[in-house]
TILOVEX-369211 format. One record per residue (C-alpha): chain; residue number from 1; residue in one letter; y, x, z. Coordinates in nm, 3 decimals, always signed. Each point is the difference from the previous one (the first is absolute). Last residue first. Example, Ala and Ser with C-alpha at 12.3 -4.5 7.8 and 13.67 -1.06 7.14 Angstrom:
BEGIN
KOLSE	chain	n	res	yy	xx	zz
KOLSE	A	2	s	-0.106	+1.367	+0.714
KOLSE	A	1	a	-0.344	-0.137	+0.066
This chain:
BEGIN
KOLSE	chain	n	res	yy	xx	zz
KOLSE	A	252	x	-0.313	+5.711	-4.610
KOLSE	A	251	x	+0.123	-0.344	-0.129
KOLSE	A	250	x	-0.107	-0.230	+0.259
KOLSE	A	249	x	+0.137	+0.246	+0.221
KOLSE	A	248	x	+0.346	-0.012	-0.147
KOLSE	A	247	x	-0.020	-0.372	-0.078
KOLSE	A	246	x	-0.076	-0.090	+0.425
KOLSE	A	245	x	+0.266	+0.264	+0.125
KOLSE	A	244	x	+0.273	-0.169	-0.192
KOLSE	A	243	x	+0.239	-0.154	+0.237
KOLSE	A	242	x	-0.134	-0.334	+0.217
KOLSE	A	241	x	+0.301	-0.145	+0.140
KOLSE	A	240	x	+0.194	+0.067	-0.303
KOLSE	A	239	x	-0.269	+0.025	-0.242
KOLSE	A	238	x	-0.026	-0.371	+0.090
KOLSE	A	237	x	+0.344	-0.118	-0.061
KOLSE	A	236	x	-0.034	+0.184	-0.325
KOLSE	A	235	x	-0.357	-0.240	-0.113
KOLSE	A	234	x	+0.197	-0.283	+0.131
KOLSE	A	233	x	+0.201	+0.052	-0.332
KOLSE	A	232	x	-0.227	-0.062	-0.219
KOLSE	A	231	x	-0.321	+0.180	-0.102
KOLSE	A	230	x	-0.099	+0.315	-0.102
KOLSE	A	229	x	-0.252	+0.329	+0.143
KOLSE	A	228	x	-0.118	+0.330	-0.068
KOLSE	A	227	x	+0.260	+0.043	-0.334
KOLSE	A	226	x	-0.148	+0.351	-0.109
KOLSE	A	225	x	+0.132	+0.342	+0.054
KOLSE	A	224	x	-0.146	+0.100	+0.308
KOLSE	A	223	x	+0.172	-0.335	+0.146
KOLSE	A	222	x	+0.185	-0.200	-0.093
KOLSE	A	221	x	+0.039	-0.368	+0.142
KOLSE	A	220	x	+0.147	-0.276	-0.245
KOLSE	A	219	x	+0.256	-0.316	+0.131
KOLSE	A	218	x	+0.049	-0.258	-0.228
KOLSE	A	217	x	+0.335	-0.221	-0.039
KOLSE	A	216	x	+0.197	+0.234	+0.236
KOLSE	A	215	x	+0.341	-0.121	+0.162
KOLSE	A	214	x	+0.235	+0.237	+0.023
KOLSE	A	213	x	+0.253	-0.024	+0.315
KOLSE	A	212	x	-0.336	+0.035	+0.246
KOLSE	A	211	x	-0.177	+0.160	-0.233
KOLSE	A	210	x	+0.183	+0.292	+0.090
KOLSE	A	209	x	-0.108	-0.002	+0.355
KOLSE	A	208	x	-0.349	+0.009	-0.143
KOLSE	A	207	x	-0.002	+0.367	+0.025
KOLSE	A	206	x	-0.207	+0.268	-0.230
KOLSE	A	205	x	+0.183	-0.136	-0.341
KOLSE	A	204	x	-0.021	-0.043	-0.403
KOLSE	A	203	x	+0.141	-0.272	-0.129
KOLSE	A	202	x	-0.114	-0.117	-0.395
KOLSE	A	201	x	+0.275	-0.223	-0.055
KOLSE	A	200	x	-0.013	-0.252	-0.308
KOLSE	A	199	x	+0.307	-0.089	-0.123
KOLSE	A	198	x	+0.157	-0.335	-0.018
KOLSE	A	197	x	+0.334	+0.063	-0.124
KOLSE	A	196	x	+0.289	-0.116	+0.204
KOLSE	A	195	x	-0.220	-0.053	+0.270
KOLSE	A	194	x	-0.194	+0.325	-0.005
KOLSE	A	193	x	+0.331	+0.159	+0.031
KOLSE	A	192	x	+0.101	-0.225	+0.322
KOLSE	A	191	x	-0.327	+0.039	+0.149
KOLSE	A	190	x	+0.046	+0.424	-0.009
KOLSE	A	189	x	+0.361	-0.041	+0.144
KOLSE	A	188	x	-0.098	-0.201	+0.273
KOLSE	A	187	x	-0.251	+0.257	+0.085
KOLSE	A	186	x	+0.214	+0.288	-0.011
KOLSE	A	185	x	+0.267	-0.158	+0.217
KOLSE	A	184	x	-0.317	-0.076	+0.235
KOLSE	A	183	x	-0.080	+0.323	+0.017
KOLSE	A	182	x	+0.386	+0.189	+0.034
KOLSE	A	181	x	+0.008	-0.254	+0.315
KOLSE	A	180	x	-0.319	+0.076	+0.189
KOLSE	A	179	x	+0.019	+0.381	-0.119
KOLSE	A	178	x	-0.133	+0.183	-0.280
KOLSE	A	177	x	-0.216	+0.316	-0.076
KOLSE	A	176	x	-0.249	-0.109	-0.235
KOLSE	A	175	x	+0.023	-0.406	-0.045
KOLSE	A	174	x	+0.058	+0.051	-0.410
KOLSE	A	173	x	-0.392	+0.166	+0.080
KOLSE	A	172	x	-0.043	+0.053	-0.385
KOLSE	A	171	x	+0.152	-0.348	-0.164
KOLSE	A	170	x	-0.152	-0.071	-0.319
KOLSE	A	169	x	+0.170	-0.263	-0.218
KOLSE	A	168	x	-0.118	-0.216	-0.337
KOLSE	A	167	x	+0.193	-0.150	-0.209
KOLSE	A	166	x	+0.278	+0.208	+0.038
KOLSE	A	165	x	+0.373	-0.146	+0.082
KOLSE	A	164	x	+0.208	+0.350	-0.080
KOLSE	A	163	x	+0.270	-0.155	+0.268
KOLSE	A	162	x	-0.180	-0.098	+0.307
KOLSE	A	161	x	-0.226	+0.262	-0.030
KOLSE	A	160	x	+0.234	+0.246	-0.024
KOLSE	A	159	x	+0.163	-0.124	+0.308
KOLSE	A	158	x	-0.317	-0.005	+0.149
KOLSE	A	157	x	-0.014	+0.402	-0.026
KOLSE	A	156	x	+0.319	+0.034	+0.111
KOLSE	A	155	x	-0.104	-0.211	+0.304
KOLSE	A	154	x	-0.232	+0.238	+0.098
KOLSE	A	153	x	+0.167	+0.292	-0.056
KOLSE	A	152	x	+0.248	-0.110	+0.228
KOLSE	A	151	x	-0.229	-0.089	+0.275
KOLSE	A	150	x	-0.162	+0.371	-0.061
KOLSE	A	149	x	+0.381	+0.093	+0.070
KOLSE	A	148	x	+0.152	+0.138	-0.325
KOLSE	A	147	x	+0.174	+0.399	+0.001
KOLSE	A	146	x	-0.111	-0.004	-0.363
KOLSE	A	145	x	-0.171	-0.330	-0.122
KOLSE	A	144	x	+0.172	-0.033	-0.333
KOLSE	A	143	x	+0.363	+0.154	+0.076
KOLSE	A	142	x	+0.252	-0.236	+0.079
KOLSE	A	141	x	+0.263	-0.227	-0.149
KOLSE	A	140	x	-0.205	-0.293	+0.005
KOLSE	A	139	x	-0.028	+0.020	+0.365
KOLSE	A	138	x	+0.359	-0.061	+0.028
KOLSE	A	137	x	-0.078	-0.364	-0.044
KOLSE	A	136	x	-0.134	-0.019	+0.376
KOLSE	A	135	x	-0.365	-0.104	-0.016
KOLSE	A	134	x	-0.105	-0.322	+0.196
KOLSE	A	133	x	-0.283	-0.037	-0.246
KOLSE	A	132	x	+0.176	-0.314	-0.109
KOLSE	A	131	x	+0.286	+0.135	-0.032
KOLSE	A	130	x	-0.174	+0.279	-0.231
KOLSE	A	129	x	-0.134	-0.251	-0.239
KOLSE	A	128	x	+0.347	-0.208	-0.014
KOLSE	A	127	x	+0.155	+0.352	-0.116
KOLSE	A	126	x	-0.265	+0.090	-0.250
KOLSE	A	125	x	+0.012	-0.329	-0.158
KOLSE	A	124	x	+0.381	-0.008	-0.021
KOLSE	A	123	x	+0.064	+0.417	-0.108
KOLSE	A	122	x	-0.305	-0.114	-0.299
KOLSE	A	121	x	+0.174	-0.320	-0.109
KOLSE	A	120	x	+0.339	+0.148	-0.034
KOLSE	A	119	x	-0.195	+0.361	-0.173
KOLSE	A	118	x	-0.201	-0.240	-0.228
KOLSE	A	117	x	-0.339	+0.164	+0.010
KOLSE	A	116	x	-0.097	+0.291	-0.202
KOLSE	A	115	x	-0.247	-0.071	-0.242
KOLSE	A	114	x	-0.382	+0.093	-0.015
KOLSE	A	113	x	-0.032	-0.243	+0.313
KOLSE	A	112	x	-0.267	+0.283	+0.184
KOLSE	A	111	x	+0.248	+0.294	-0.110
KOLSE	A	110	x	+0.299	-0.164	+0.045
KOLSE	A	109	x	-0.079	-0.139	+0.368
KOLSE	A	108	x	-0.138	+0.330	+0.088
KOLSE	A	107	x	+0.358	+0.166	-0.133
KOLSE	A	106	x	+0.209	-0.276	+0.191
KOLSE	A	105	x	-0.214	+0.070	+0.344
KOLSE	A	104	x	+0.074	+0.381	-0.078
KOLSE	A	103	x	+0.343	-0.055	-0.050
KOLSE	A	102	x	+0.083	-0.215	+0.296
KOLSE	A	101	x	-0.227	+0.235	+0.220
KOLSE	A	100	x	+0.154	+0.300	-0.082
KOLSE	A	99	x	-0.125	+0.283	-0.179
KOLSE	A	98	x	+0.109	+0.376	+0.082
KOLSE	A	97	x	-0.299	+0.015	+0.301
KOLSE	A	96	x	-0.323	-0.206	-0.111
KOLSE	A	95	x	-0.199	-0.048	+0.323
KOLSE	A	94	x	-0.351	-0.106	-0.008
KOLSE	A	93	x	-0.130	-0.287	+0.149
KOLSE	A	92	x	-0.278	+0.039	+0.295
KOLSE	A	91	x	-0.216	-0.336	+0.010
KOLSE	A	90	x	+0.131	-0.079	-0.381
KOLSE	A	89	x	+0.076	-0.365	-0.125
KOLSE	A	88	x	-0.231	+0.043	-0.317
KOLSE	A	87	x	+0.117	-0.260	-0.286
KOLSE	A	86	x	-0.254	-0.138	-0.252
KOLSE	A	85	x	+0.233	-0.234	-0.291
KOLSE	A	84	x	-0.155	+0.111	-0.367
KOLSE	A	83	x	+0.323	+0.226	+0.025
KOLSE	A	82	x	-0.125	+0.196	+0.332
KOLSE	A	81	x	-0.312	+0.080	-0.148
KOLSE	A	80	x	+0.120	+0.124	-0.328
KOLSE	A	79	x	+0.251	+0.223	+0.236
KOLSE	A	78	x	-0.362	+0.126	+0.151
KOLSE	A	77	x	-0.139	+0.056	-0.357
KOLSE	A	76	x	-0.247	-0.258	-0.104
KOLSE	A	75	x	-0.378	+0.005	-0.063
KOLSE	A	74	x	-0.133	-0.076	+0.385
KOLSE	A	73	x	+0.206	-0.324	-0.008
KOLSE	A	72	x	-0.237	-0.122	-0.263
KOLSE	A	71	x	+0.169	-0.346	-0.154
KOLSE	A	70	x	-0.142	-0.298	+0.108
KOLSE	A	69	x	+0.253	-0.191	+0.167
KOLSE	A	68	x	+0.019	+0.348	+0.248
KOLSE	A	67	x	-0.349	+0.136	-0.007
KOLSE	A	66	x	-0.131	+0.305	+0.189
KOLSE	A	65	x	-0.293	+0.139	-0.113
KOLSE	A	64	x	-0.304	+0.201	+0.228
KOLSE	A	63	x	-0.120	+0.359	-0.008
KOLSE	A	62	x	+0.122	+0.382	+0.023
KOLSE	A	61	x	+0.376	-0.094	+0.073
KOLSE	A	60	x	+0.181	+0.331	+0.114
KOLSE	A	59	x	+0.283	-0.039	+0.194
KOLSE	A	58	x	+0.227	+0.287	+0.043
KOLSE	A	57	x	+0.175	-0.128	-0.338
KOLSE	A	56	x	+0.132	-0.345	+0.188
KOLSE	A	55	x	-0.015	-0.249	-0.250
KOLSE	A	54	x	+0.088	-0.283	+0.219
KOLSE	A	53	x	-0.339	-0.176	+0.042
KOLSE	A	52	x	-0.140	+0.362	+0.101
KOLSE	A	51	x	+0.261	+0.042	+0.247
KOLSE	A	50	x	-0.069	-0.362	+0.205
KOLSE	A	49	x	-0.343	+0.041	-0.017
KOLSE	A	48	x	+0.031	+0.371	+0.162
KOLSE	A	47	x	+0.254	-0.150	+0.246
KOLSE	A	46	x	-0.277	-0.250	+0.185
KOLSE	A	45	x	-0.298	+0.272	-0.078
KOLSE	A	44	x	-0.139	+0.005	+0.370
KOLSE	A	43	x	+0.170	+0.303	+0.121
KOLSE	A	42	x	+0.163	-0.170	+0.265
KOLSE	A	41	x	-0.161	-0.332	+0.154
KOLSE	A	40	x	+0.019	-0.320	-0.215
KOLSE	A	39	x	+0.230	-0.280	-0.102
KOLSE	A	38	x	+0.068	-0.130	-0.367
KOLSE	A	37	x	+0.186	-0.280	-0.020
KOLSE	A	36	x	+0.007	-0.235	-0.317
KOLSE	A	35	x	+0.298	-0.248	-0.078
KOLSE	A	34	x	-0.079	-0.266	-0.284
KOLSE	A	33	x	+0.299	-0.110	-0.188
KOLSE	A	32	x	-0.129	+0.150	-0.329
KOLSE	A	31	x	-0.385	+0.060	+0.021
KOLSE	A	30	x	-0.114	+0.272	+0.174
KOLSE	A	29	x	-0.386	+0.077	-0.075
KOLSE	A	28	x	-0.229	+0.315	+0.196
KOLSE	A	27	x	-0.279	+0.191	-0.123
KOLSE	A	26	x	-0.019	+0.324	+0.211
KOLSE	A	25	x	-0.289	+0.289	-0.085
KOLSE	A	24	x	+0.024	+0.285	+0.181
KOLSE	A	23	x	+0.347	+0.123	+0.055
KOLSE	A	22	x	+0.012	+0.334	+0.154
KOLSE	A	21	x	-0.170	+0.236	-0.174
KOLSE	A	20	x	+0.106	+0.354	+0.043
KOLSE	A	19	x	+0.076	+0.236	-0.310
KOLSE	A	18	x	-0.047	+0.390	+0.049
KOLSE	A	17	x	+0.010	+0.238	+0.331
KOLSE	A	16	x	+0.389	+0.029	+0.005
KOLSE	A	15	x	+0.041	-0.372	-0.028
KOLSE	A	14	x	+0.043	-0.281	-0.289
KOLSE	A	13	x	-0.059	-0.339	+0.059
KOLSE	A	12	x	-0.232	-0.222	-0.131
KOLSE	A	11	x	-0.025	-0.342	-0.112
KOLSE	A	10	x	-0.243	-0.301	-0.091
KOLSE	A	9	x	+0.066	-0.333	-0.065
KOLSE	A	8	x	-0.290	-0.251	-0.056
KOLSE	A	7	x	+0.276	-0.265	-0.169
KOLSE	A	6	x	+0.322	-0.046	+0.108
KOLSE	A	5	x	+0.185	-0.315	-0.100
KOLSE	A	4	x	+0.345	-0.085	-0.041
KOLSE	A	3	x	+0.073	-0.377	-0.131
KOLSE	A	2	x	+0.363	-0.176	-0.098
KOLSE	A	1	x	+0.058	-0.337	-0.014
């Protein structure tokens, strides 16, 4: 079993007036199989955690450790990261024109494995991961994320999940922009990679309608940069009907 912990984390973002604060002070444990969501209003610090885990250089840690099995997080290079088993599923993923999703799933694949994978083996897993997204096969052939639909995206970004099998996953707002049927594809796809290989999932979301496909372990409230509120998850059926007013002006 695997263990992630954050300890007294701190982090600021650059601006035009000098380094903001945004994350001020979260401790938070995922063990492996575990799924954490992470709800709160906008501005909160939901993505910021996310981006400083991953390396992220507009992220500034100024406090805190982040522990993956014991080794410092916080002391590797983001592709470092990435090959101790983190993986960042994006809220807005970047497009790579020239580079095709085939090759650029085979290249992460390499990089993370330090061998390339048995091409018969590798064209079979990819295939029977993209049926299962509902992803036409010619999708392969495409550009990474240019001309995508944001439900496209989304399930591009499971699809690398389902193949690069981290330890540990963070999925920014994977919910962002999708419809009834493009959500619960995502969903399905997001328990079947966790099945094959137990990941933790740290899932970070404003809606419960997500939760609804993705079952949540522990459920953790941000606000103003620190975790306001946790519990199970009754604690999201309740921020549903209640929202967040309560935490915000506890917090002020």
């Amino acid at each position: 079993m695997s263990k992630l912990e954050i300890k007294n984390l701190h982090v600021s973002v650059g601006t035009q007036d000098g380094p903001k604060p945004i994350l001020k002070g979260v401790d938070l444990t995922i063990n492996s199989g575990e799924i954490h969501a992470i709800m709160g209003p906008n501005g909160s610090g939901k993505s910021t955690l996310a981006y400083a885990i991953a390396g992220h250089p507009n992220y500034e840690v100024t406090d805190g450790e982040v522990y993956l099995d014991g080794e410092n997080v916080l002391e590797m290079e983001v592709d470092e990261r990435a090959r101790a088993g983190l993986f960042l599923a994006m809220q807005y993923p970047v497009e790579v024109a020239g580079v095709s999703v085939s090759n650029f799933l085979r290249t992460a694949k390499t990089a993370i494995e330090g061998e390339a994978p048995a091409l018969r083996t590798w064209v079979k897993d990819v295939n029977a991961a993209m049926a299962k997204l509902r992803m036409d096969p010619e999708f392969a052939q495409r550009d990474v994320n240019t001309g995508f639909s944001g439900g496209e995206k989304k399930r591009h970004e499971i699809l690398q999940m389902k193949l690069l099998h981290p330890r540990f996953a963070i999925l920014d707002e994977t919910d962002s922009g999708l419809d009834v049927d493009a959500l619960r594809i995502v969903g399905e796809g997001v328990n079947d990679a966790q099945a094959d290989t137990n990941a933790g999932i740290l899932l970070i979301t404003h809606y419960t309608r997500v939760l609804d496909y993705i079952k949540p372990h522990f459920v953790h409230v941000f606000v103003n940069g620190r975790i306001a509120e946790q519990g199970g998850p009754e604690l999201a059926a309740q921020l549903e009907s209640e929202g967040y007013d309560k935490y915000v002006a506890a917090a002020v």
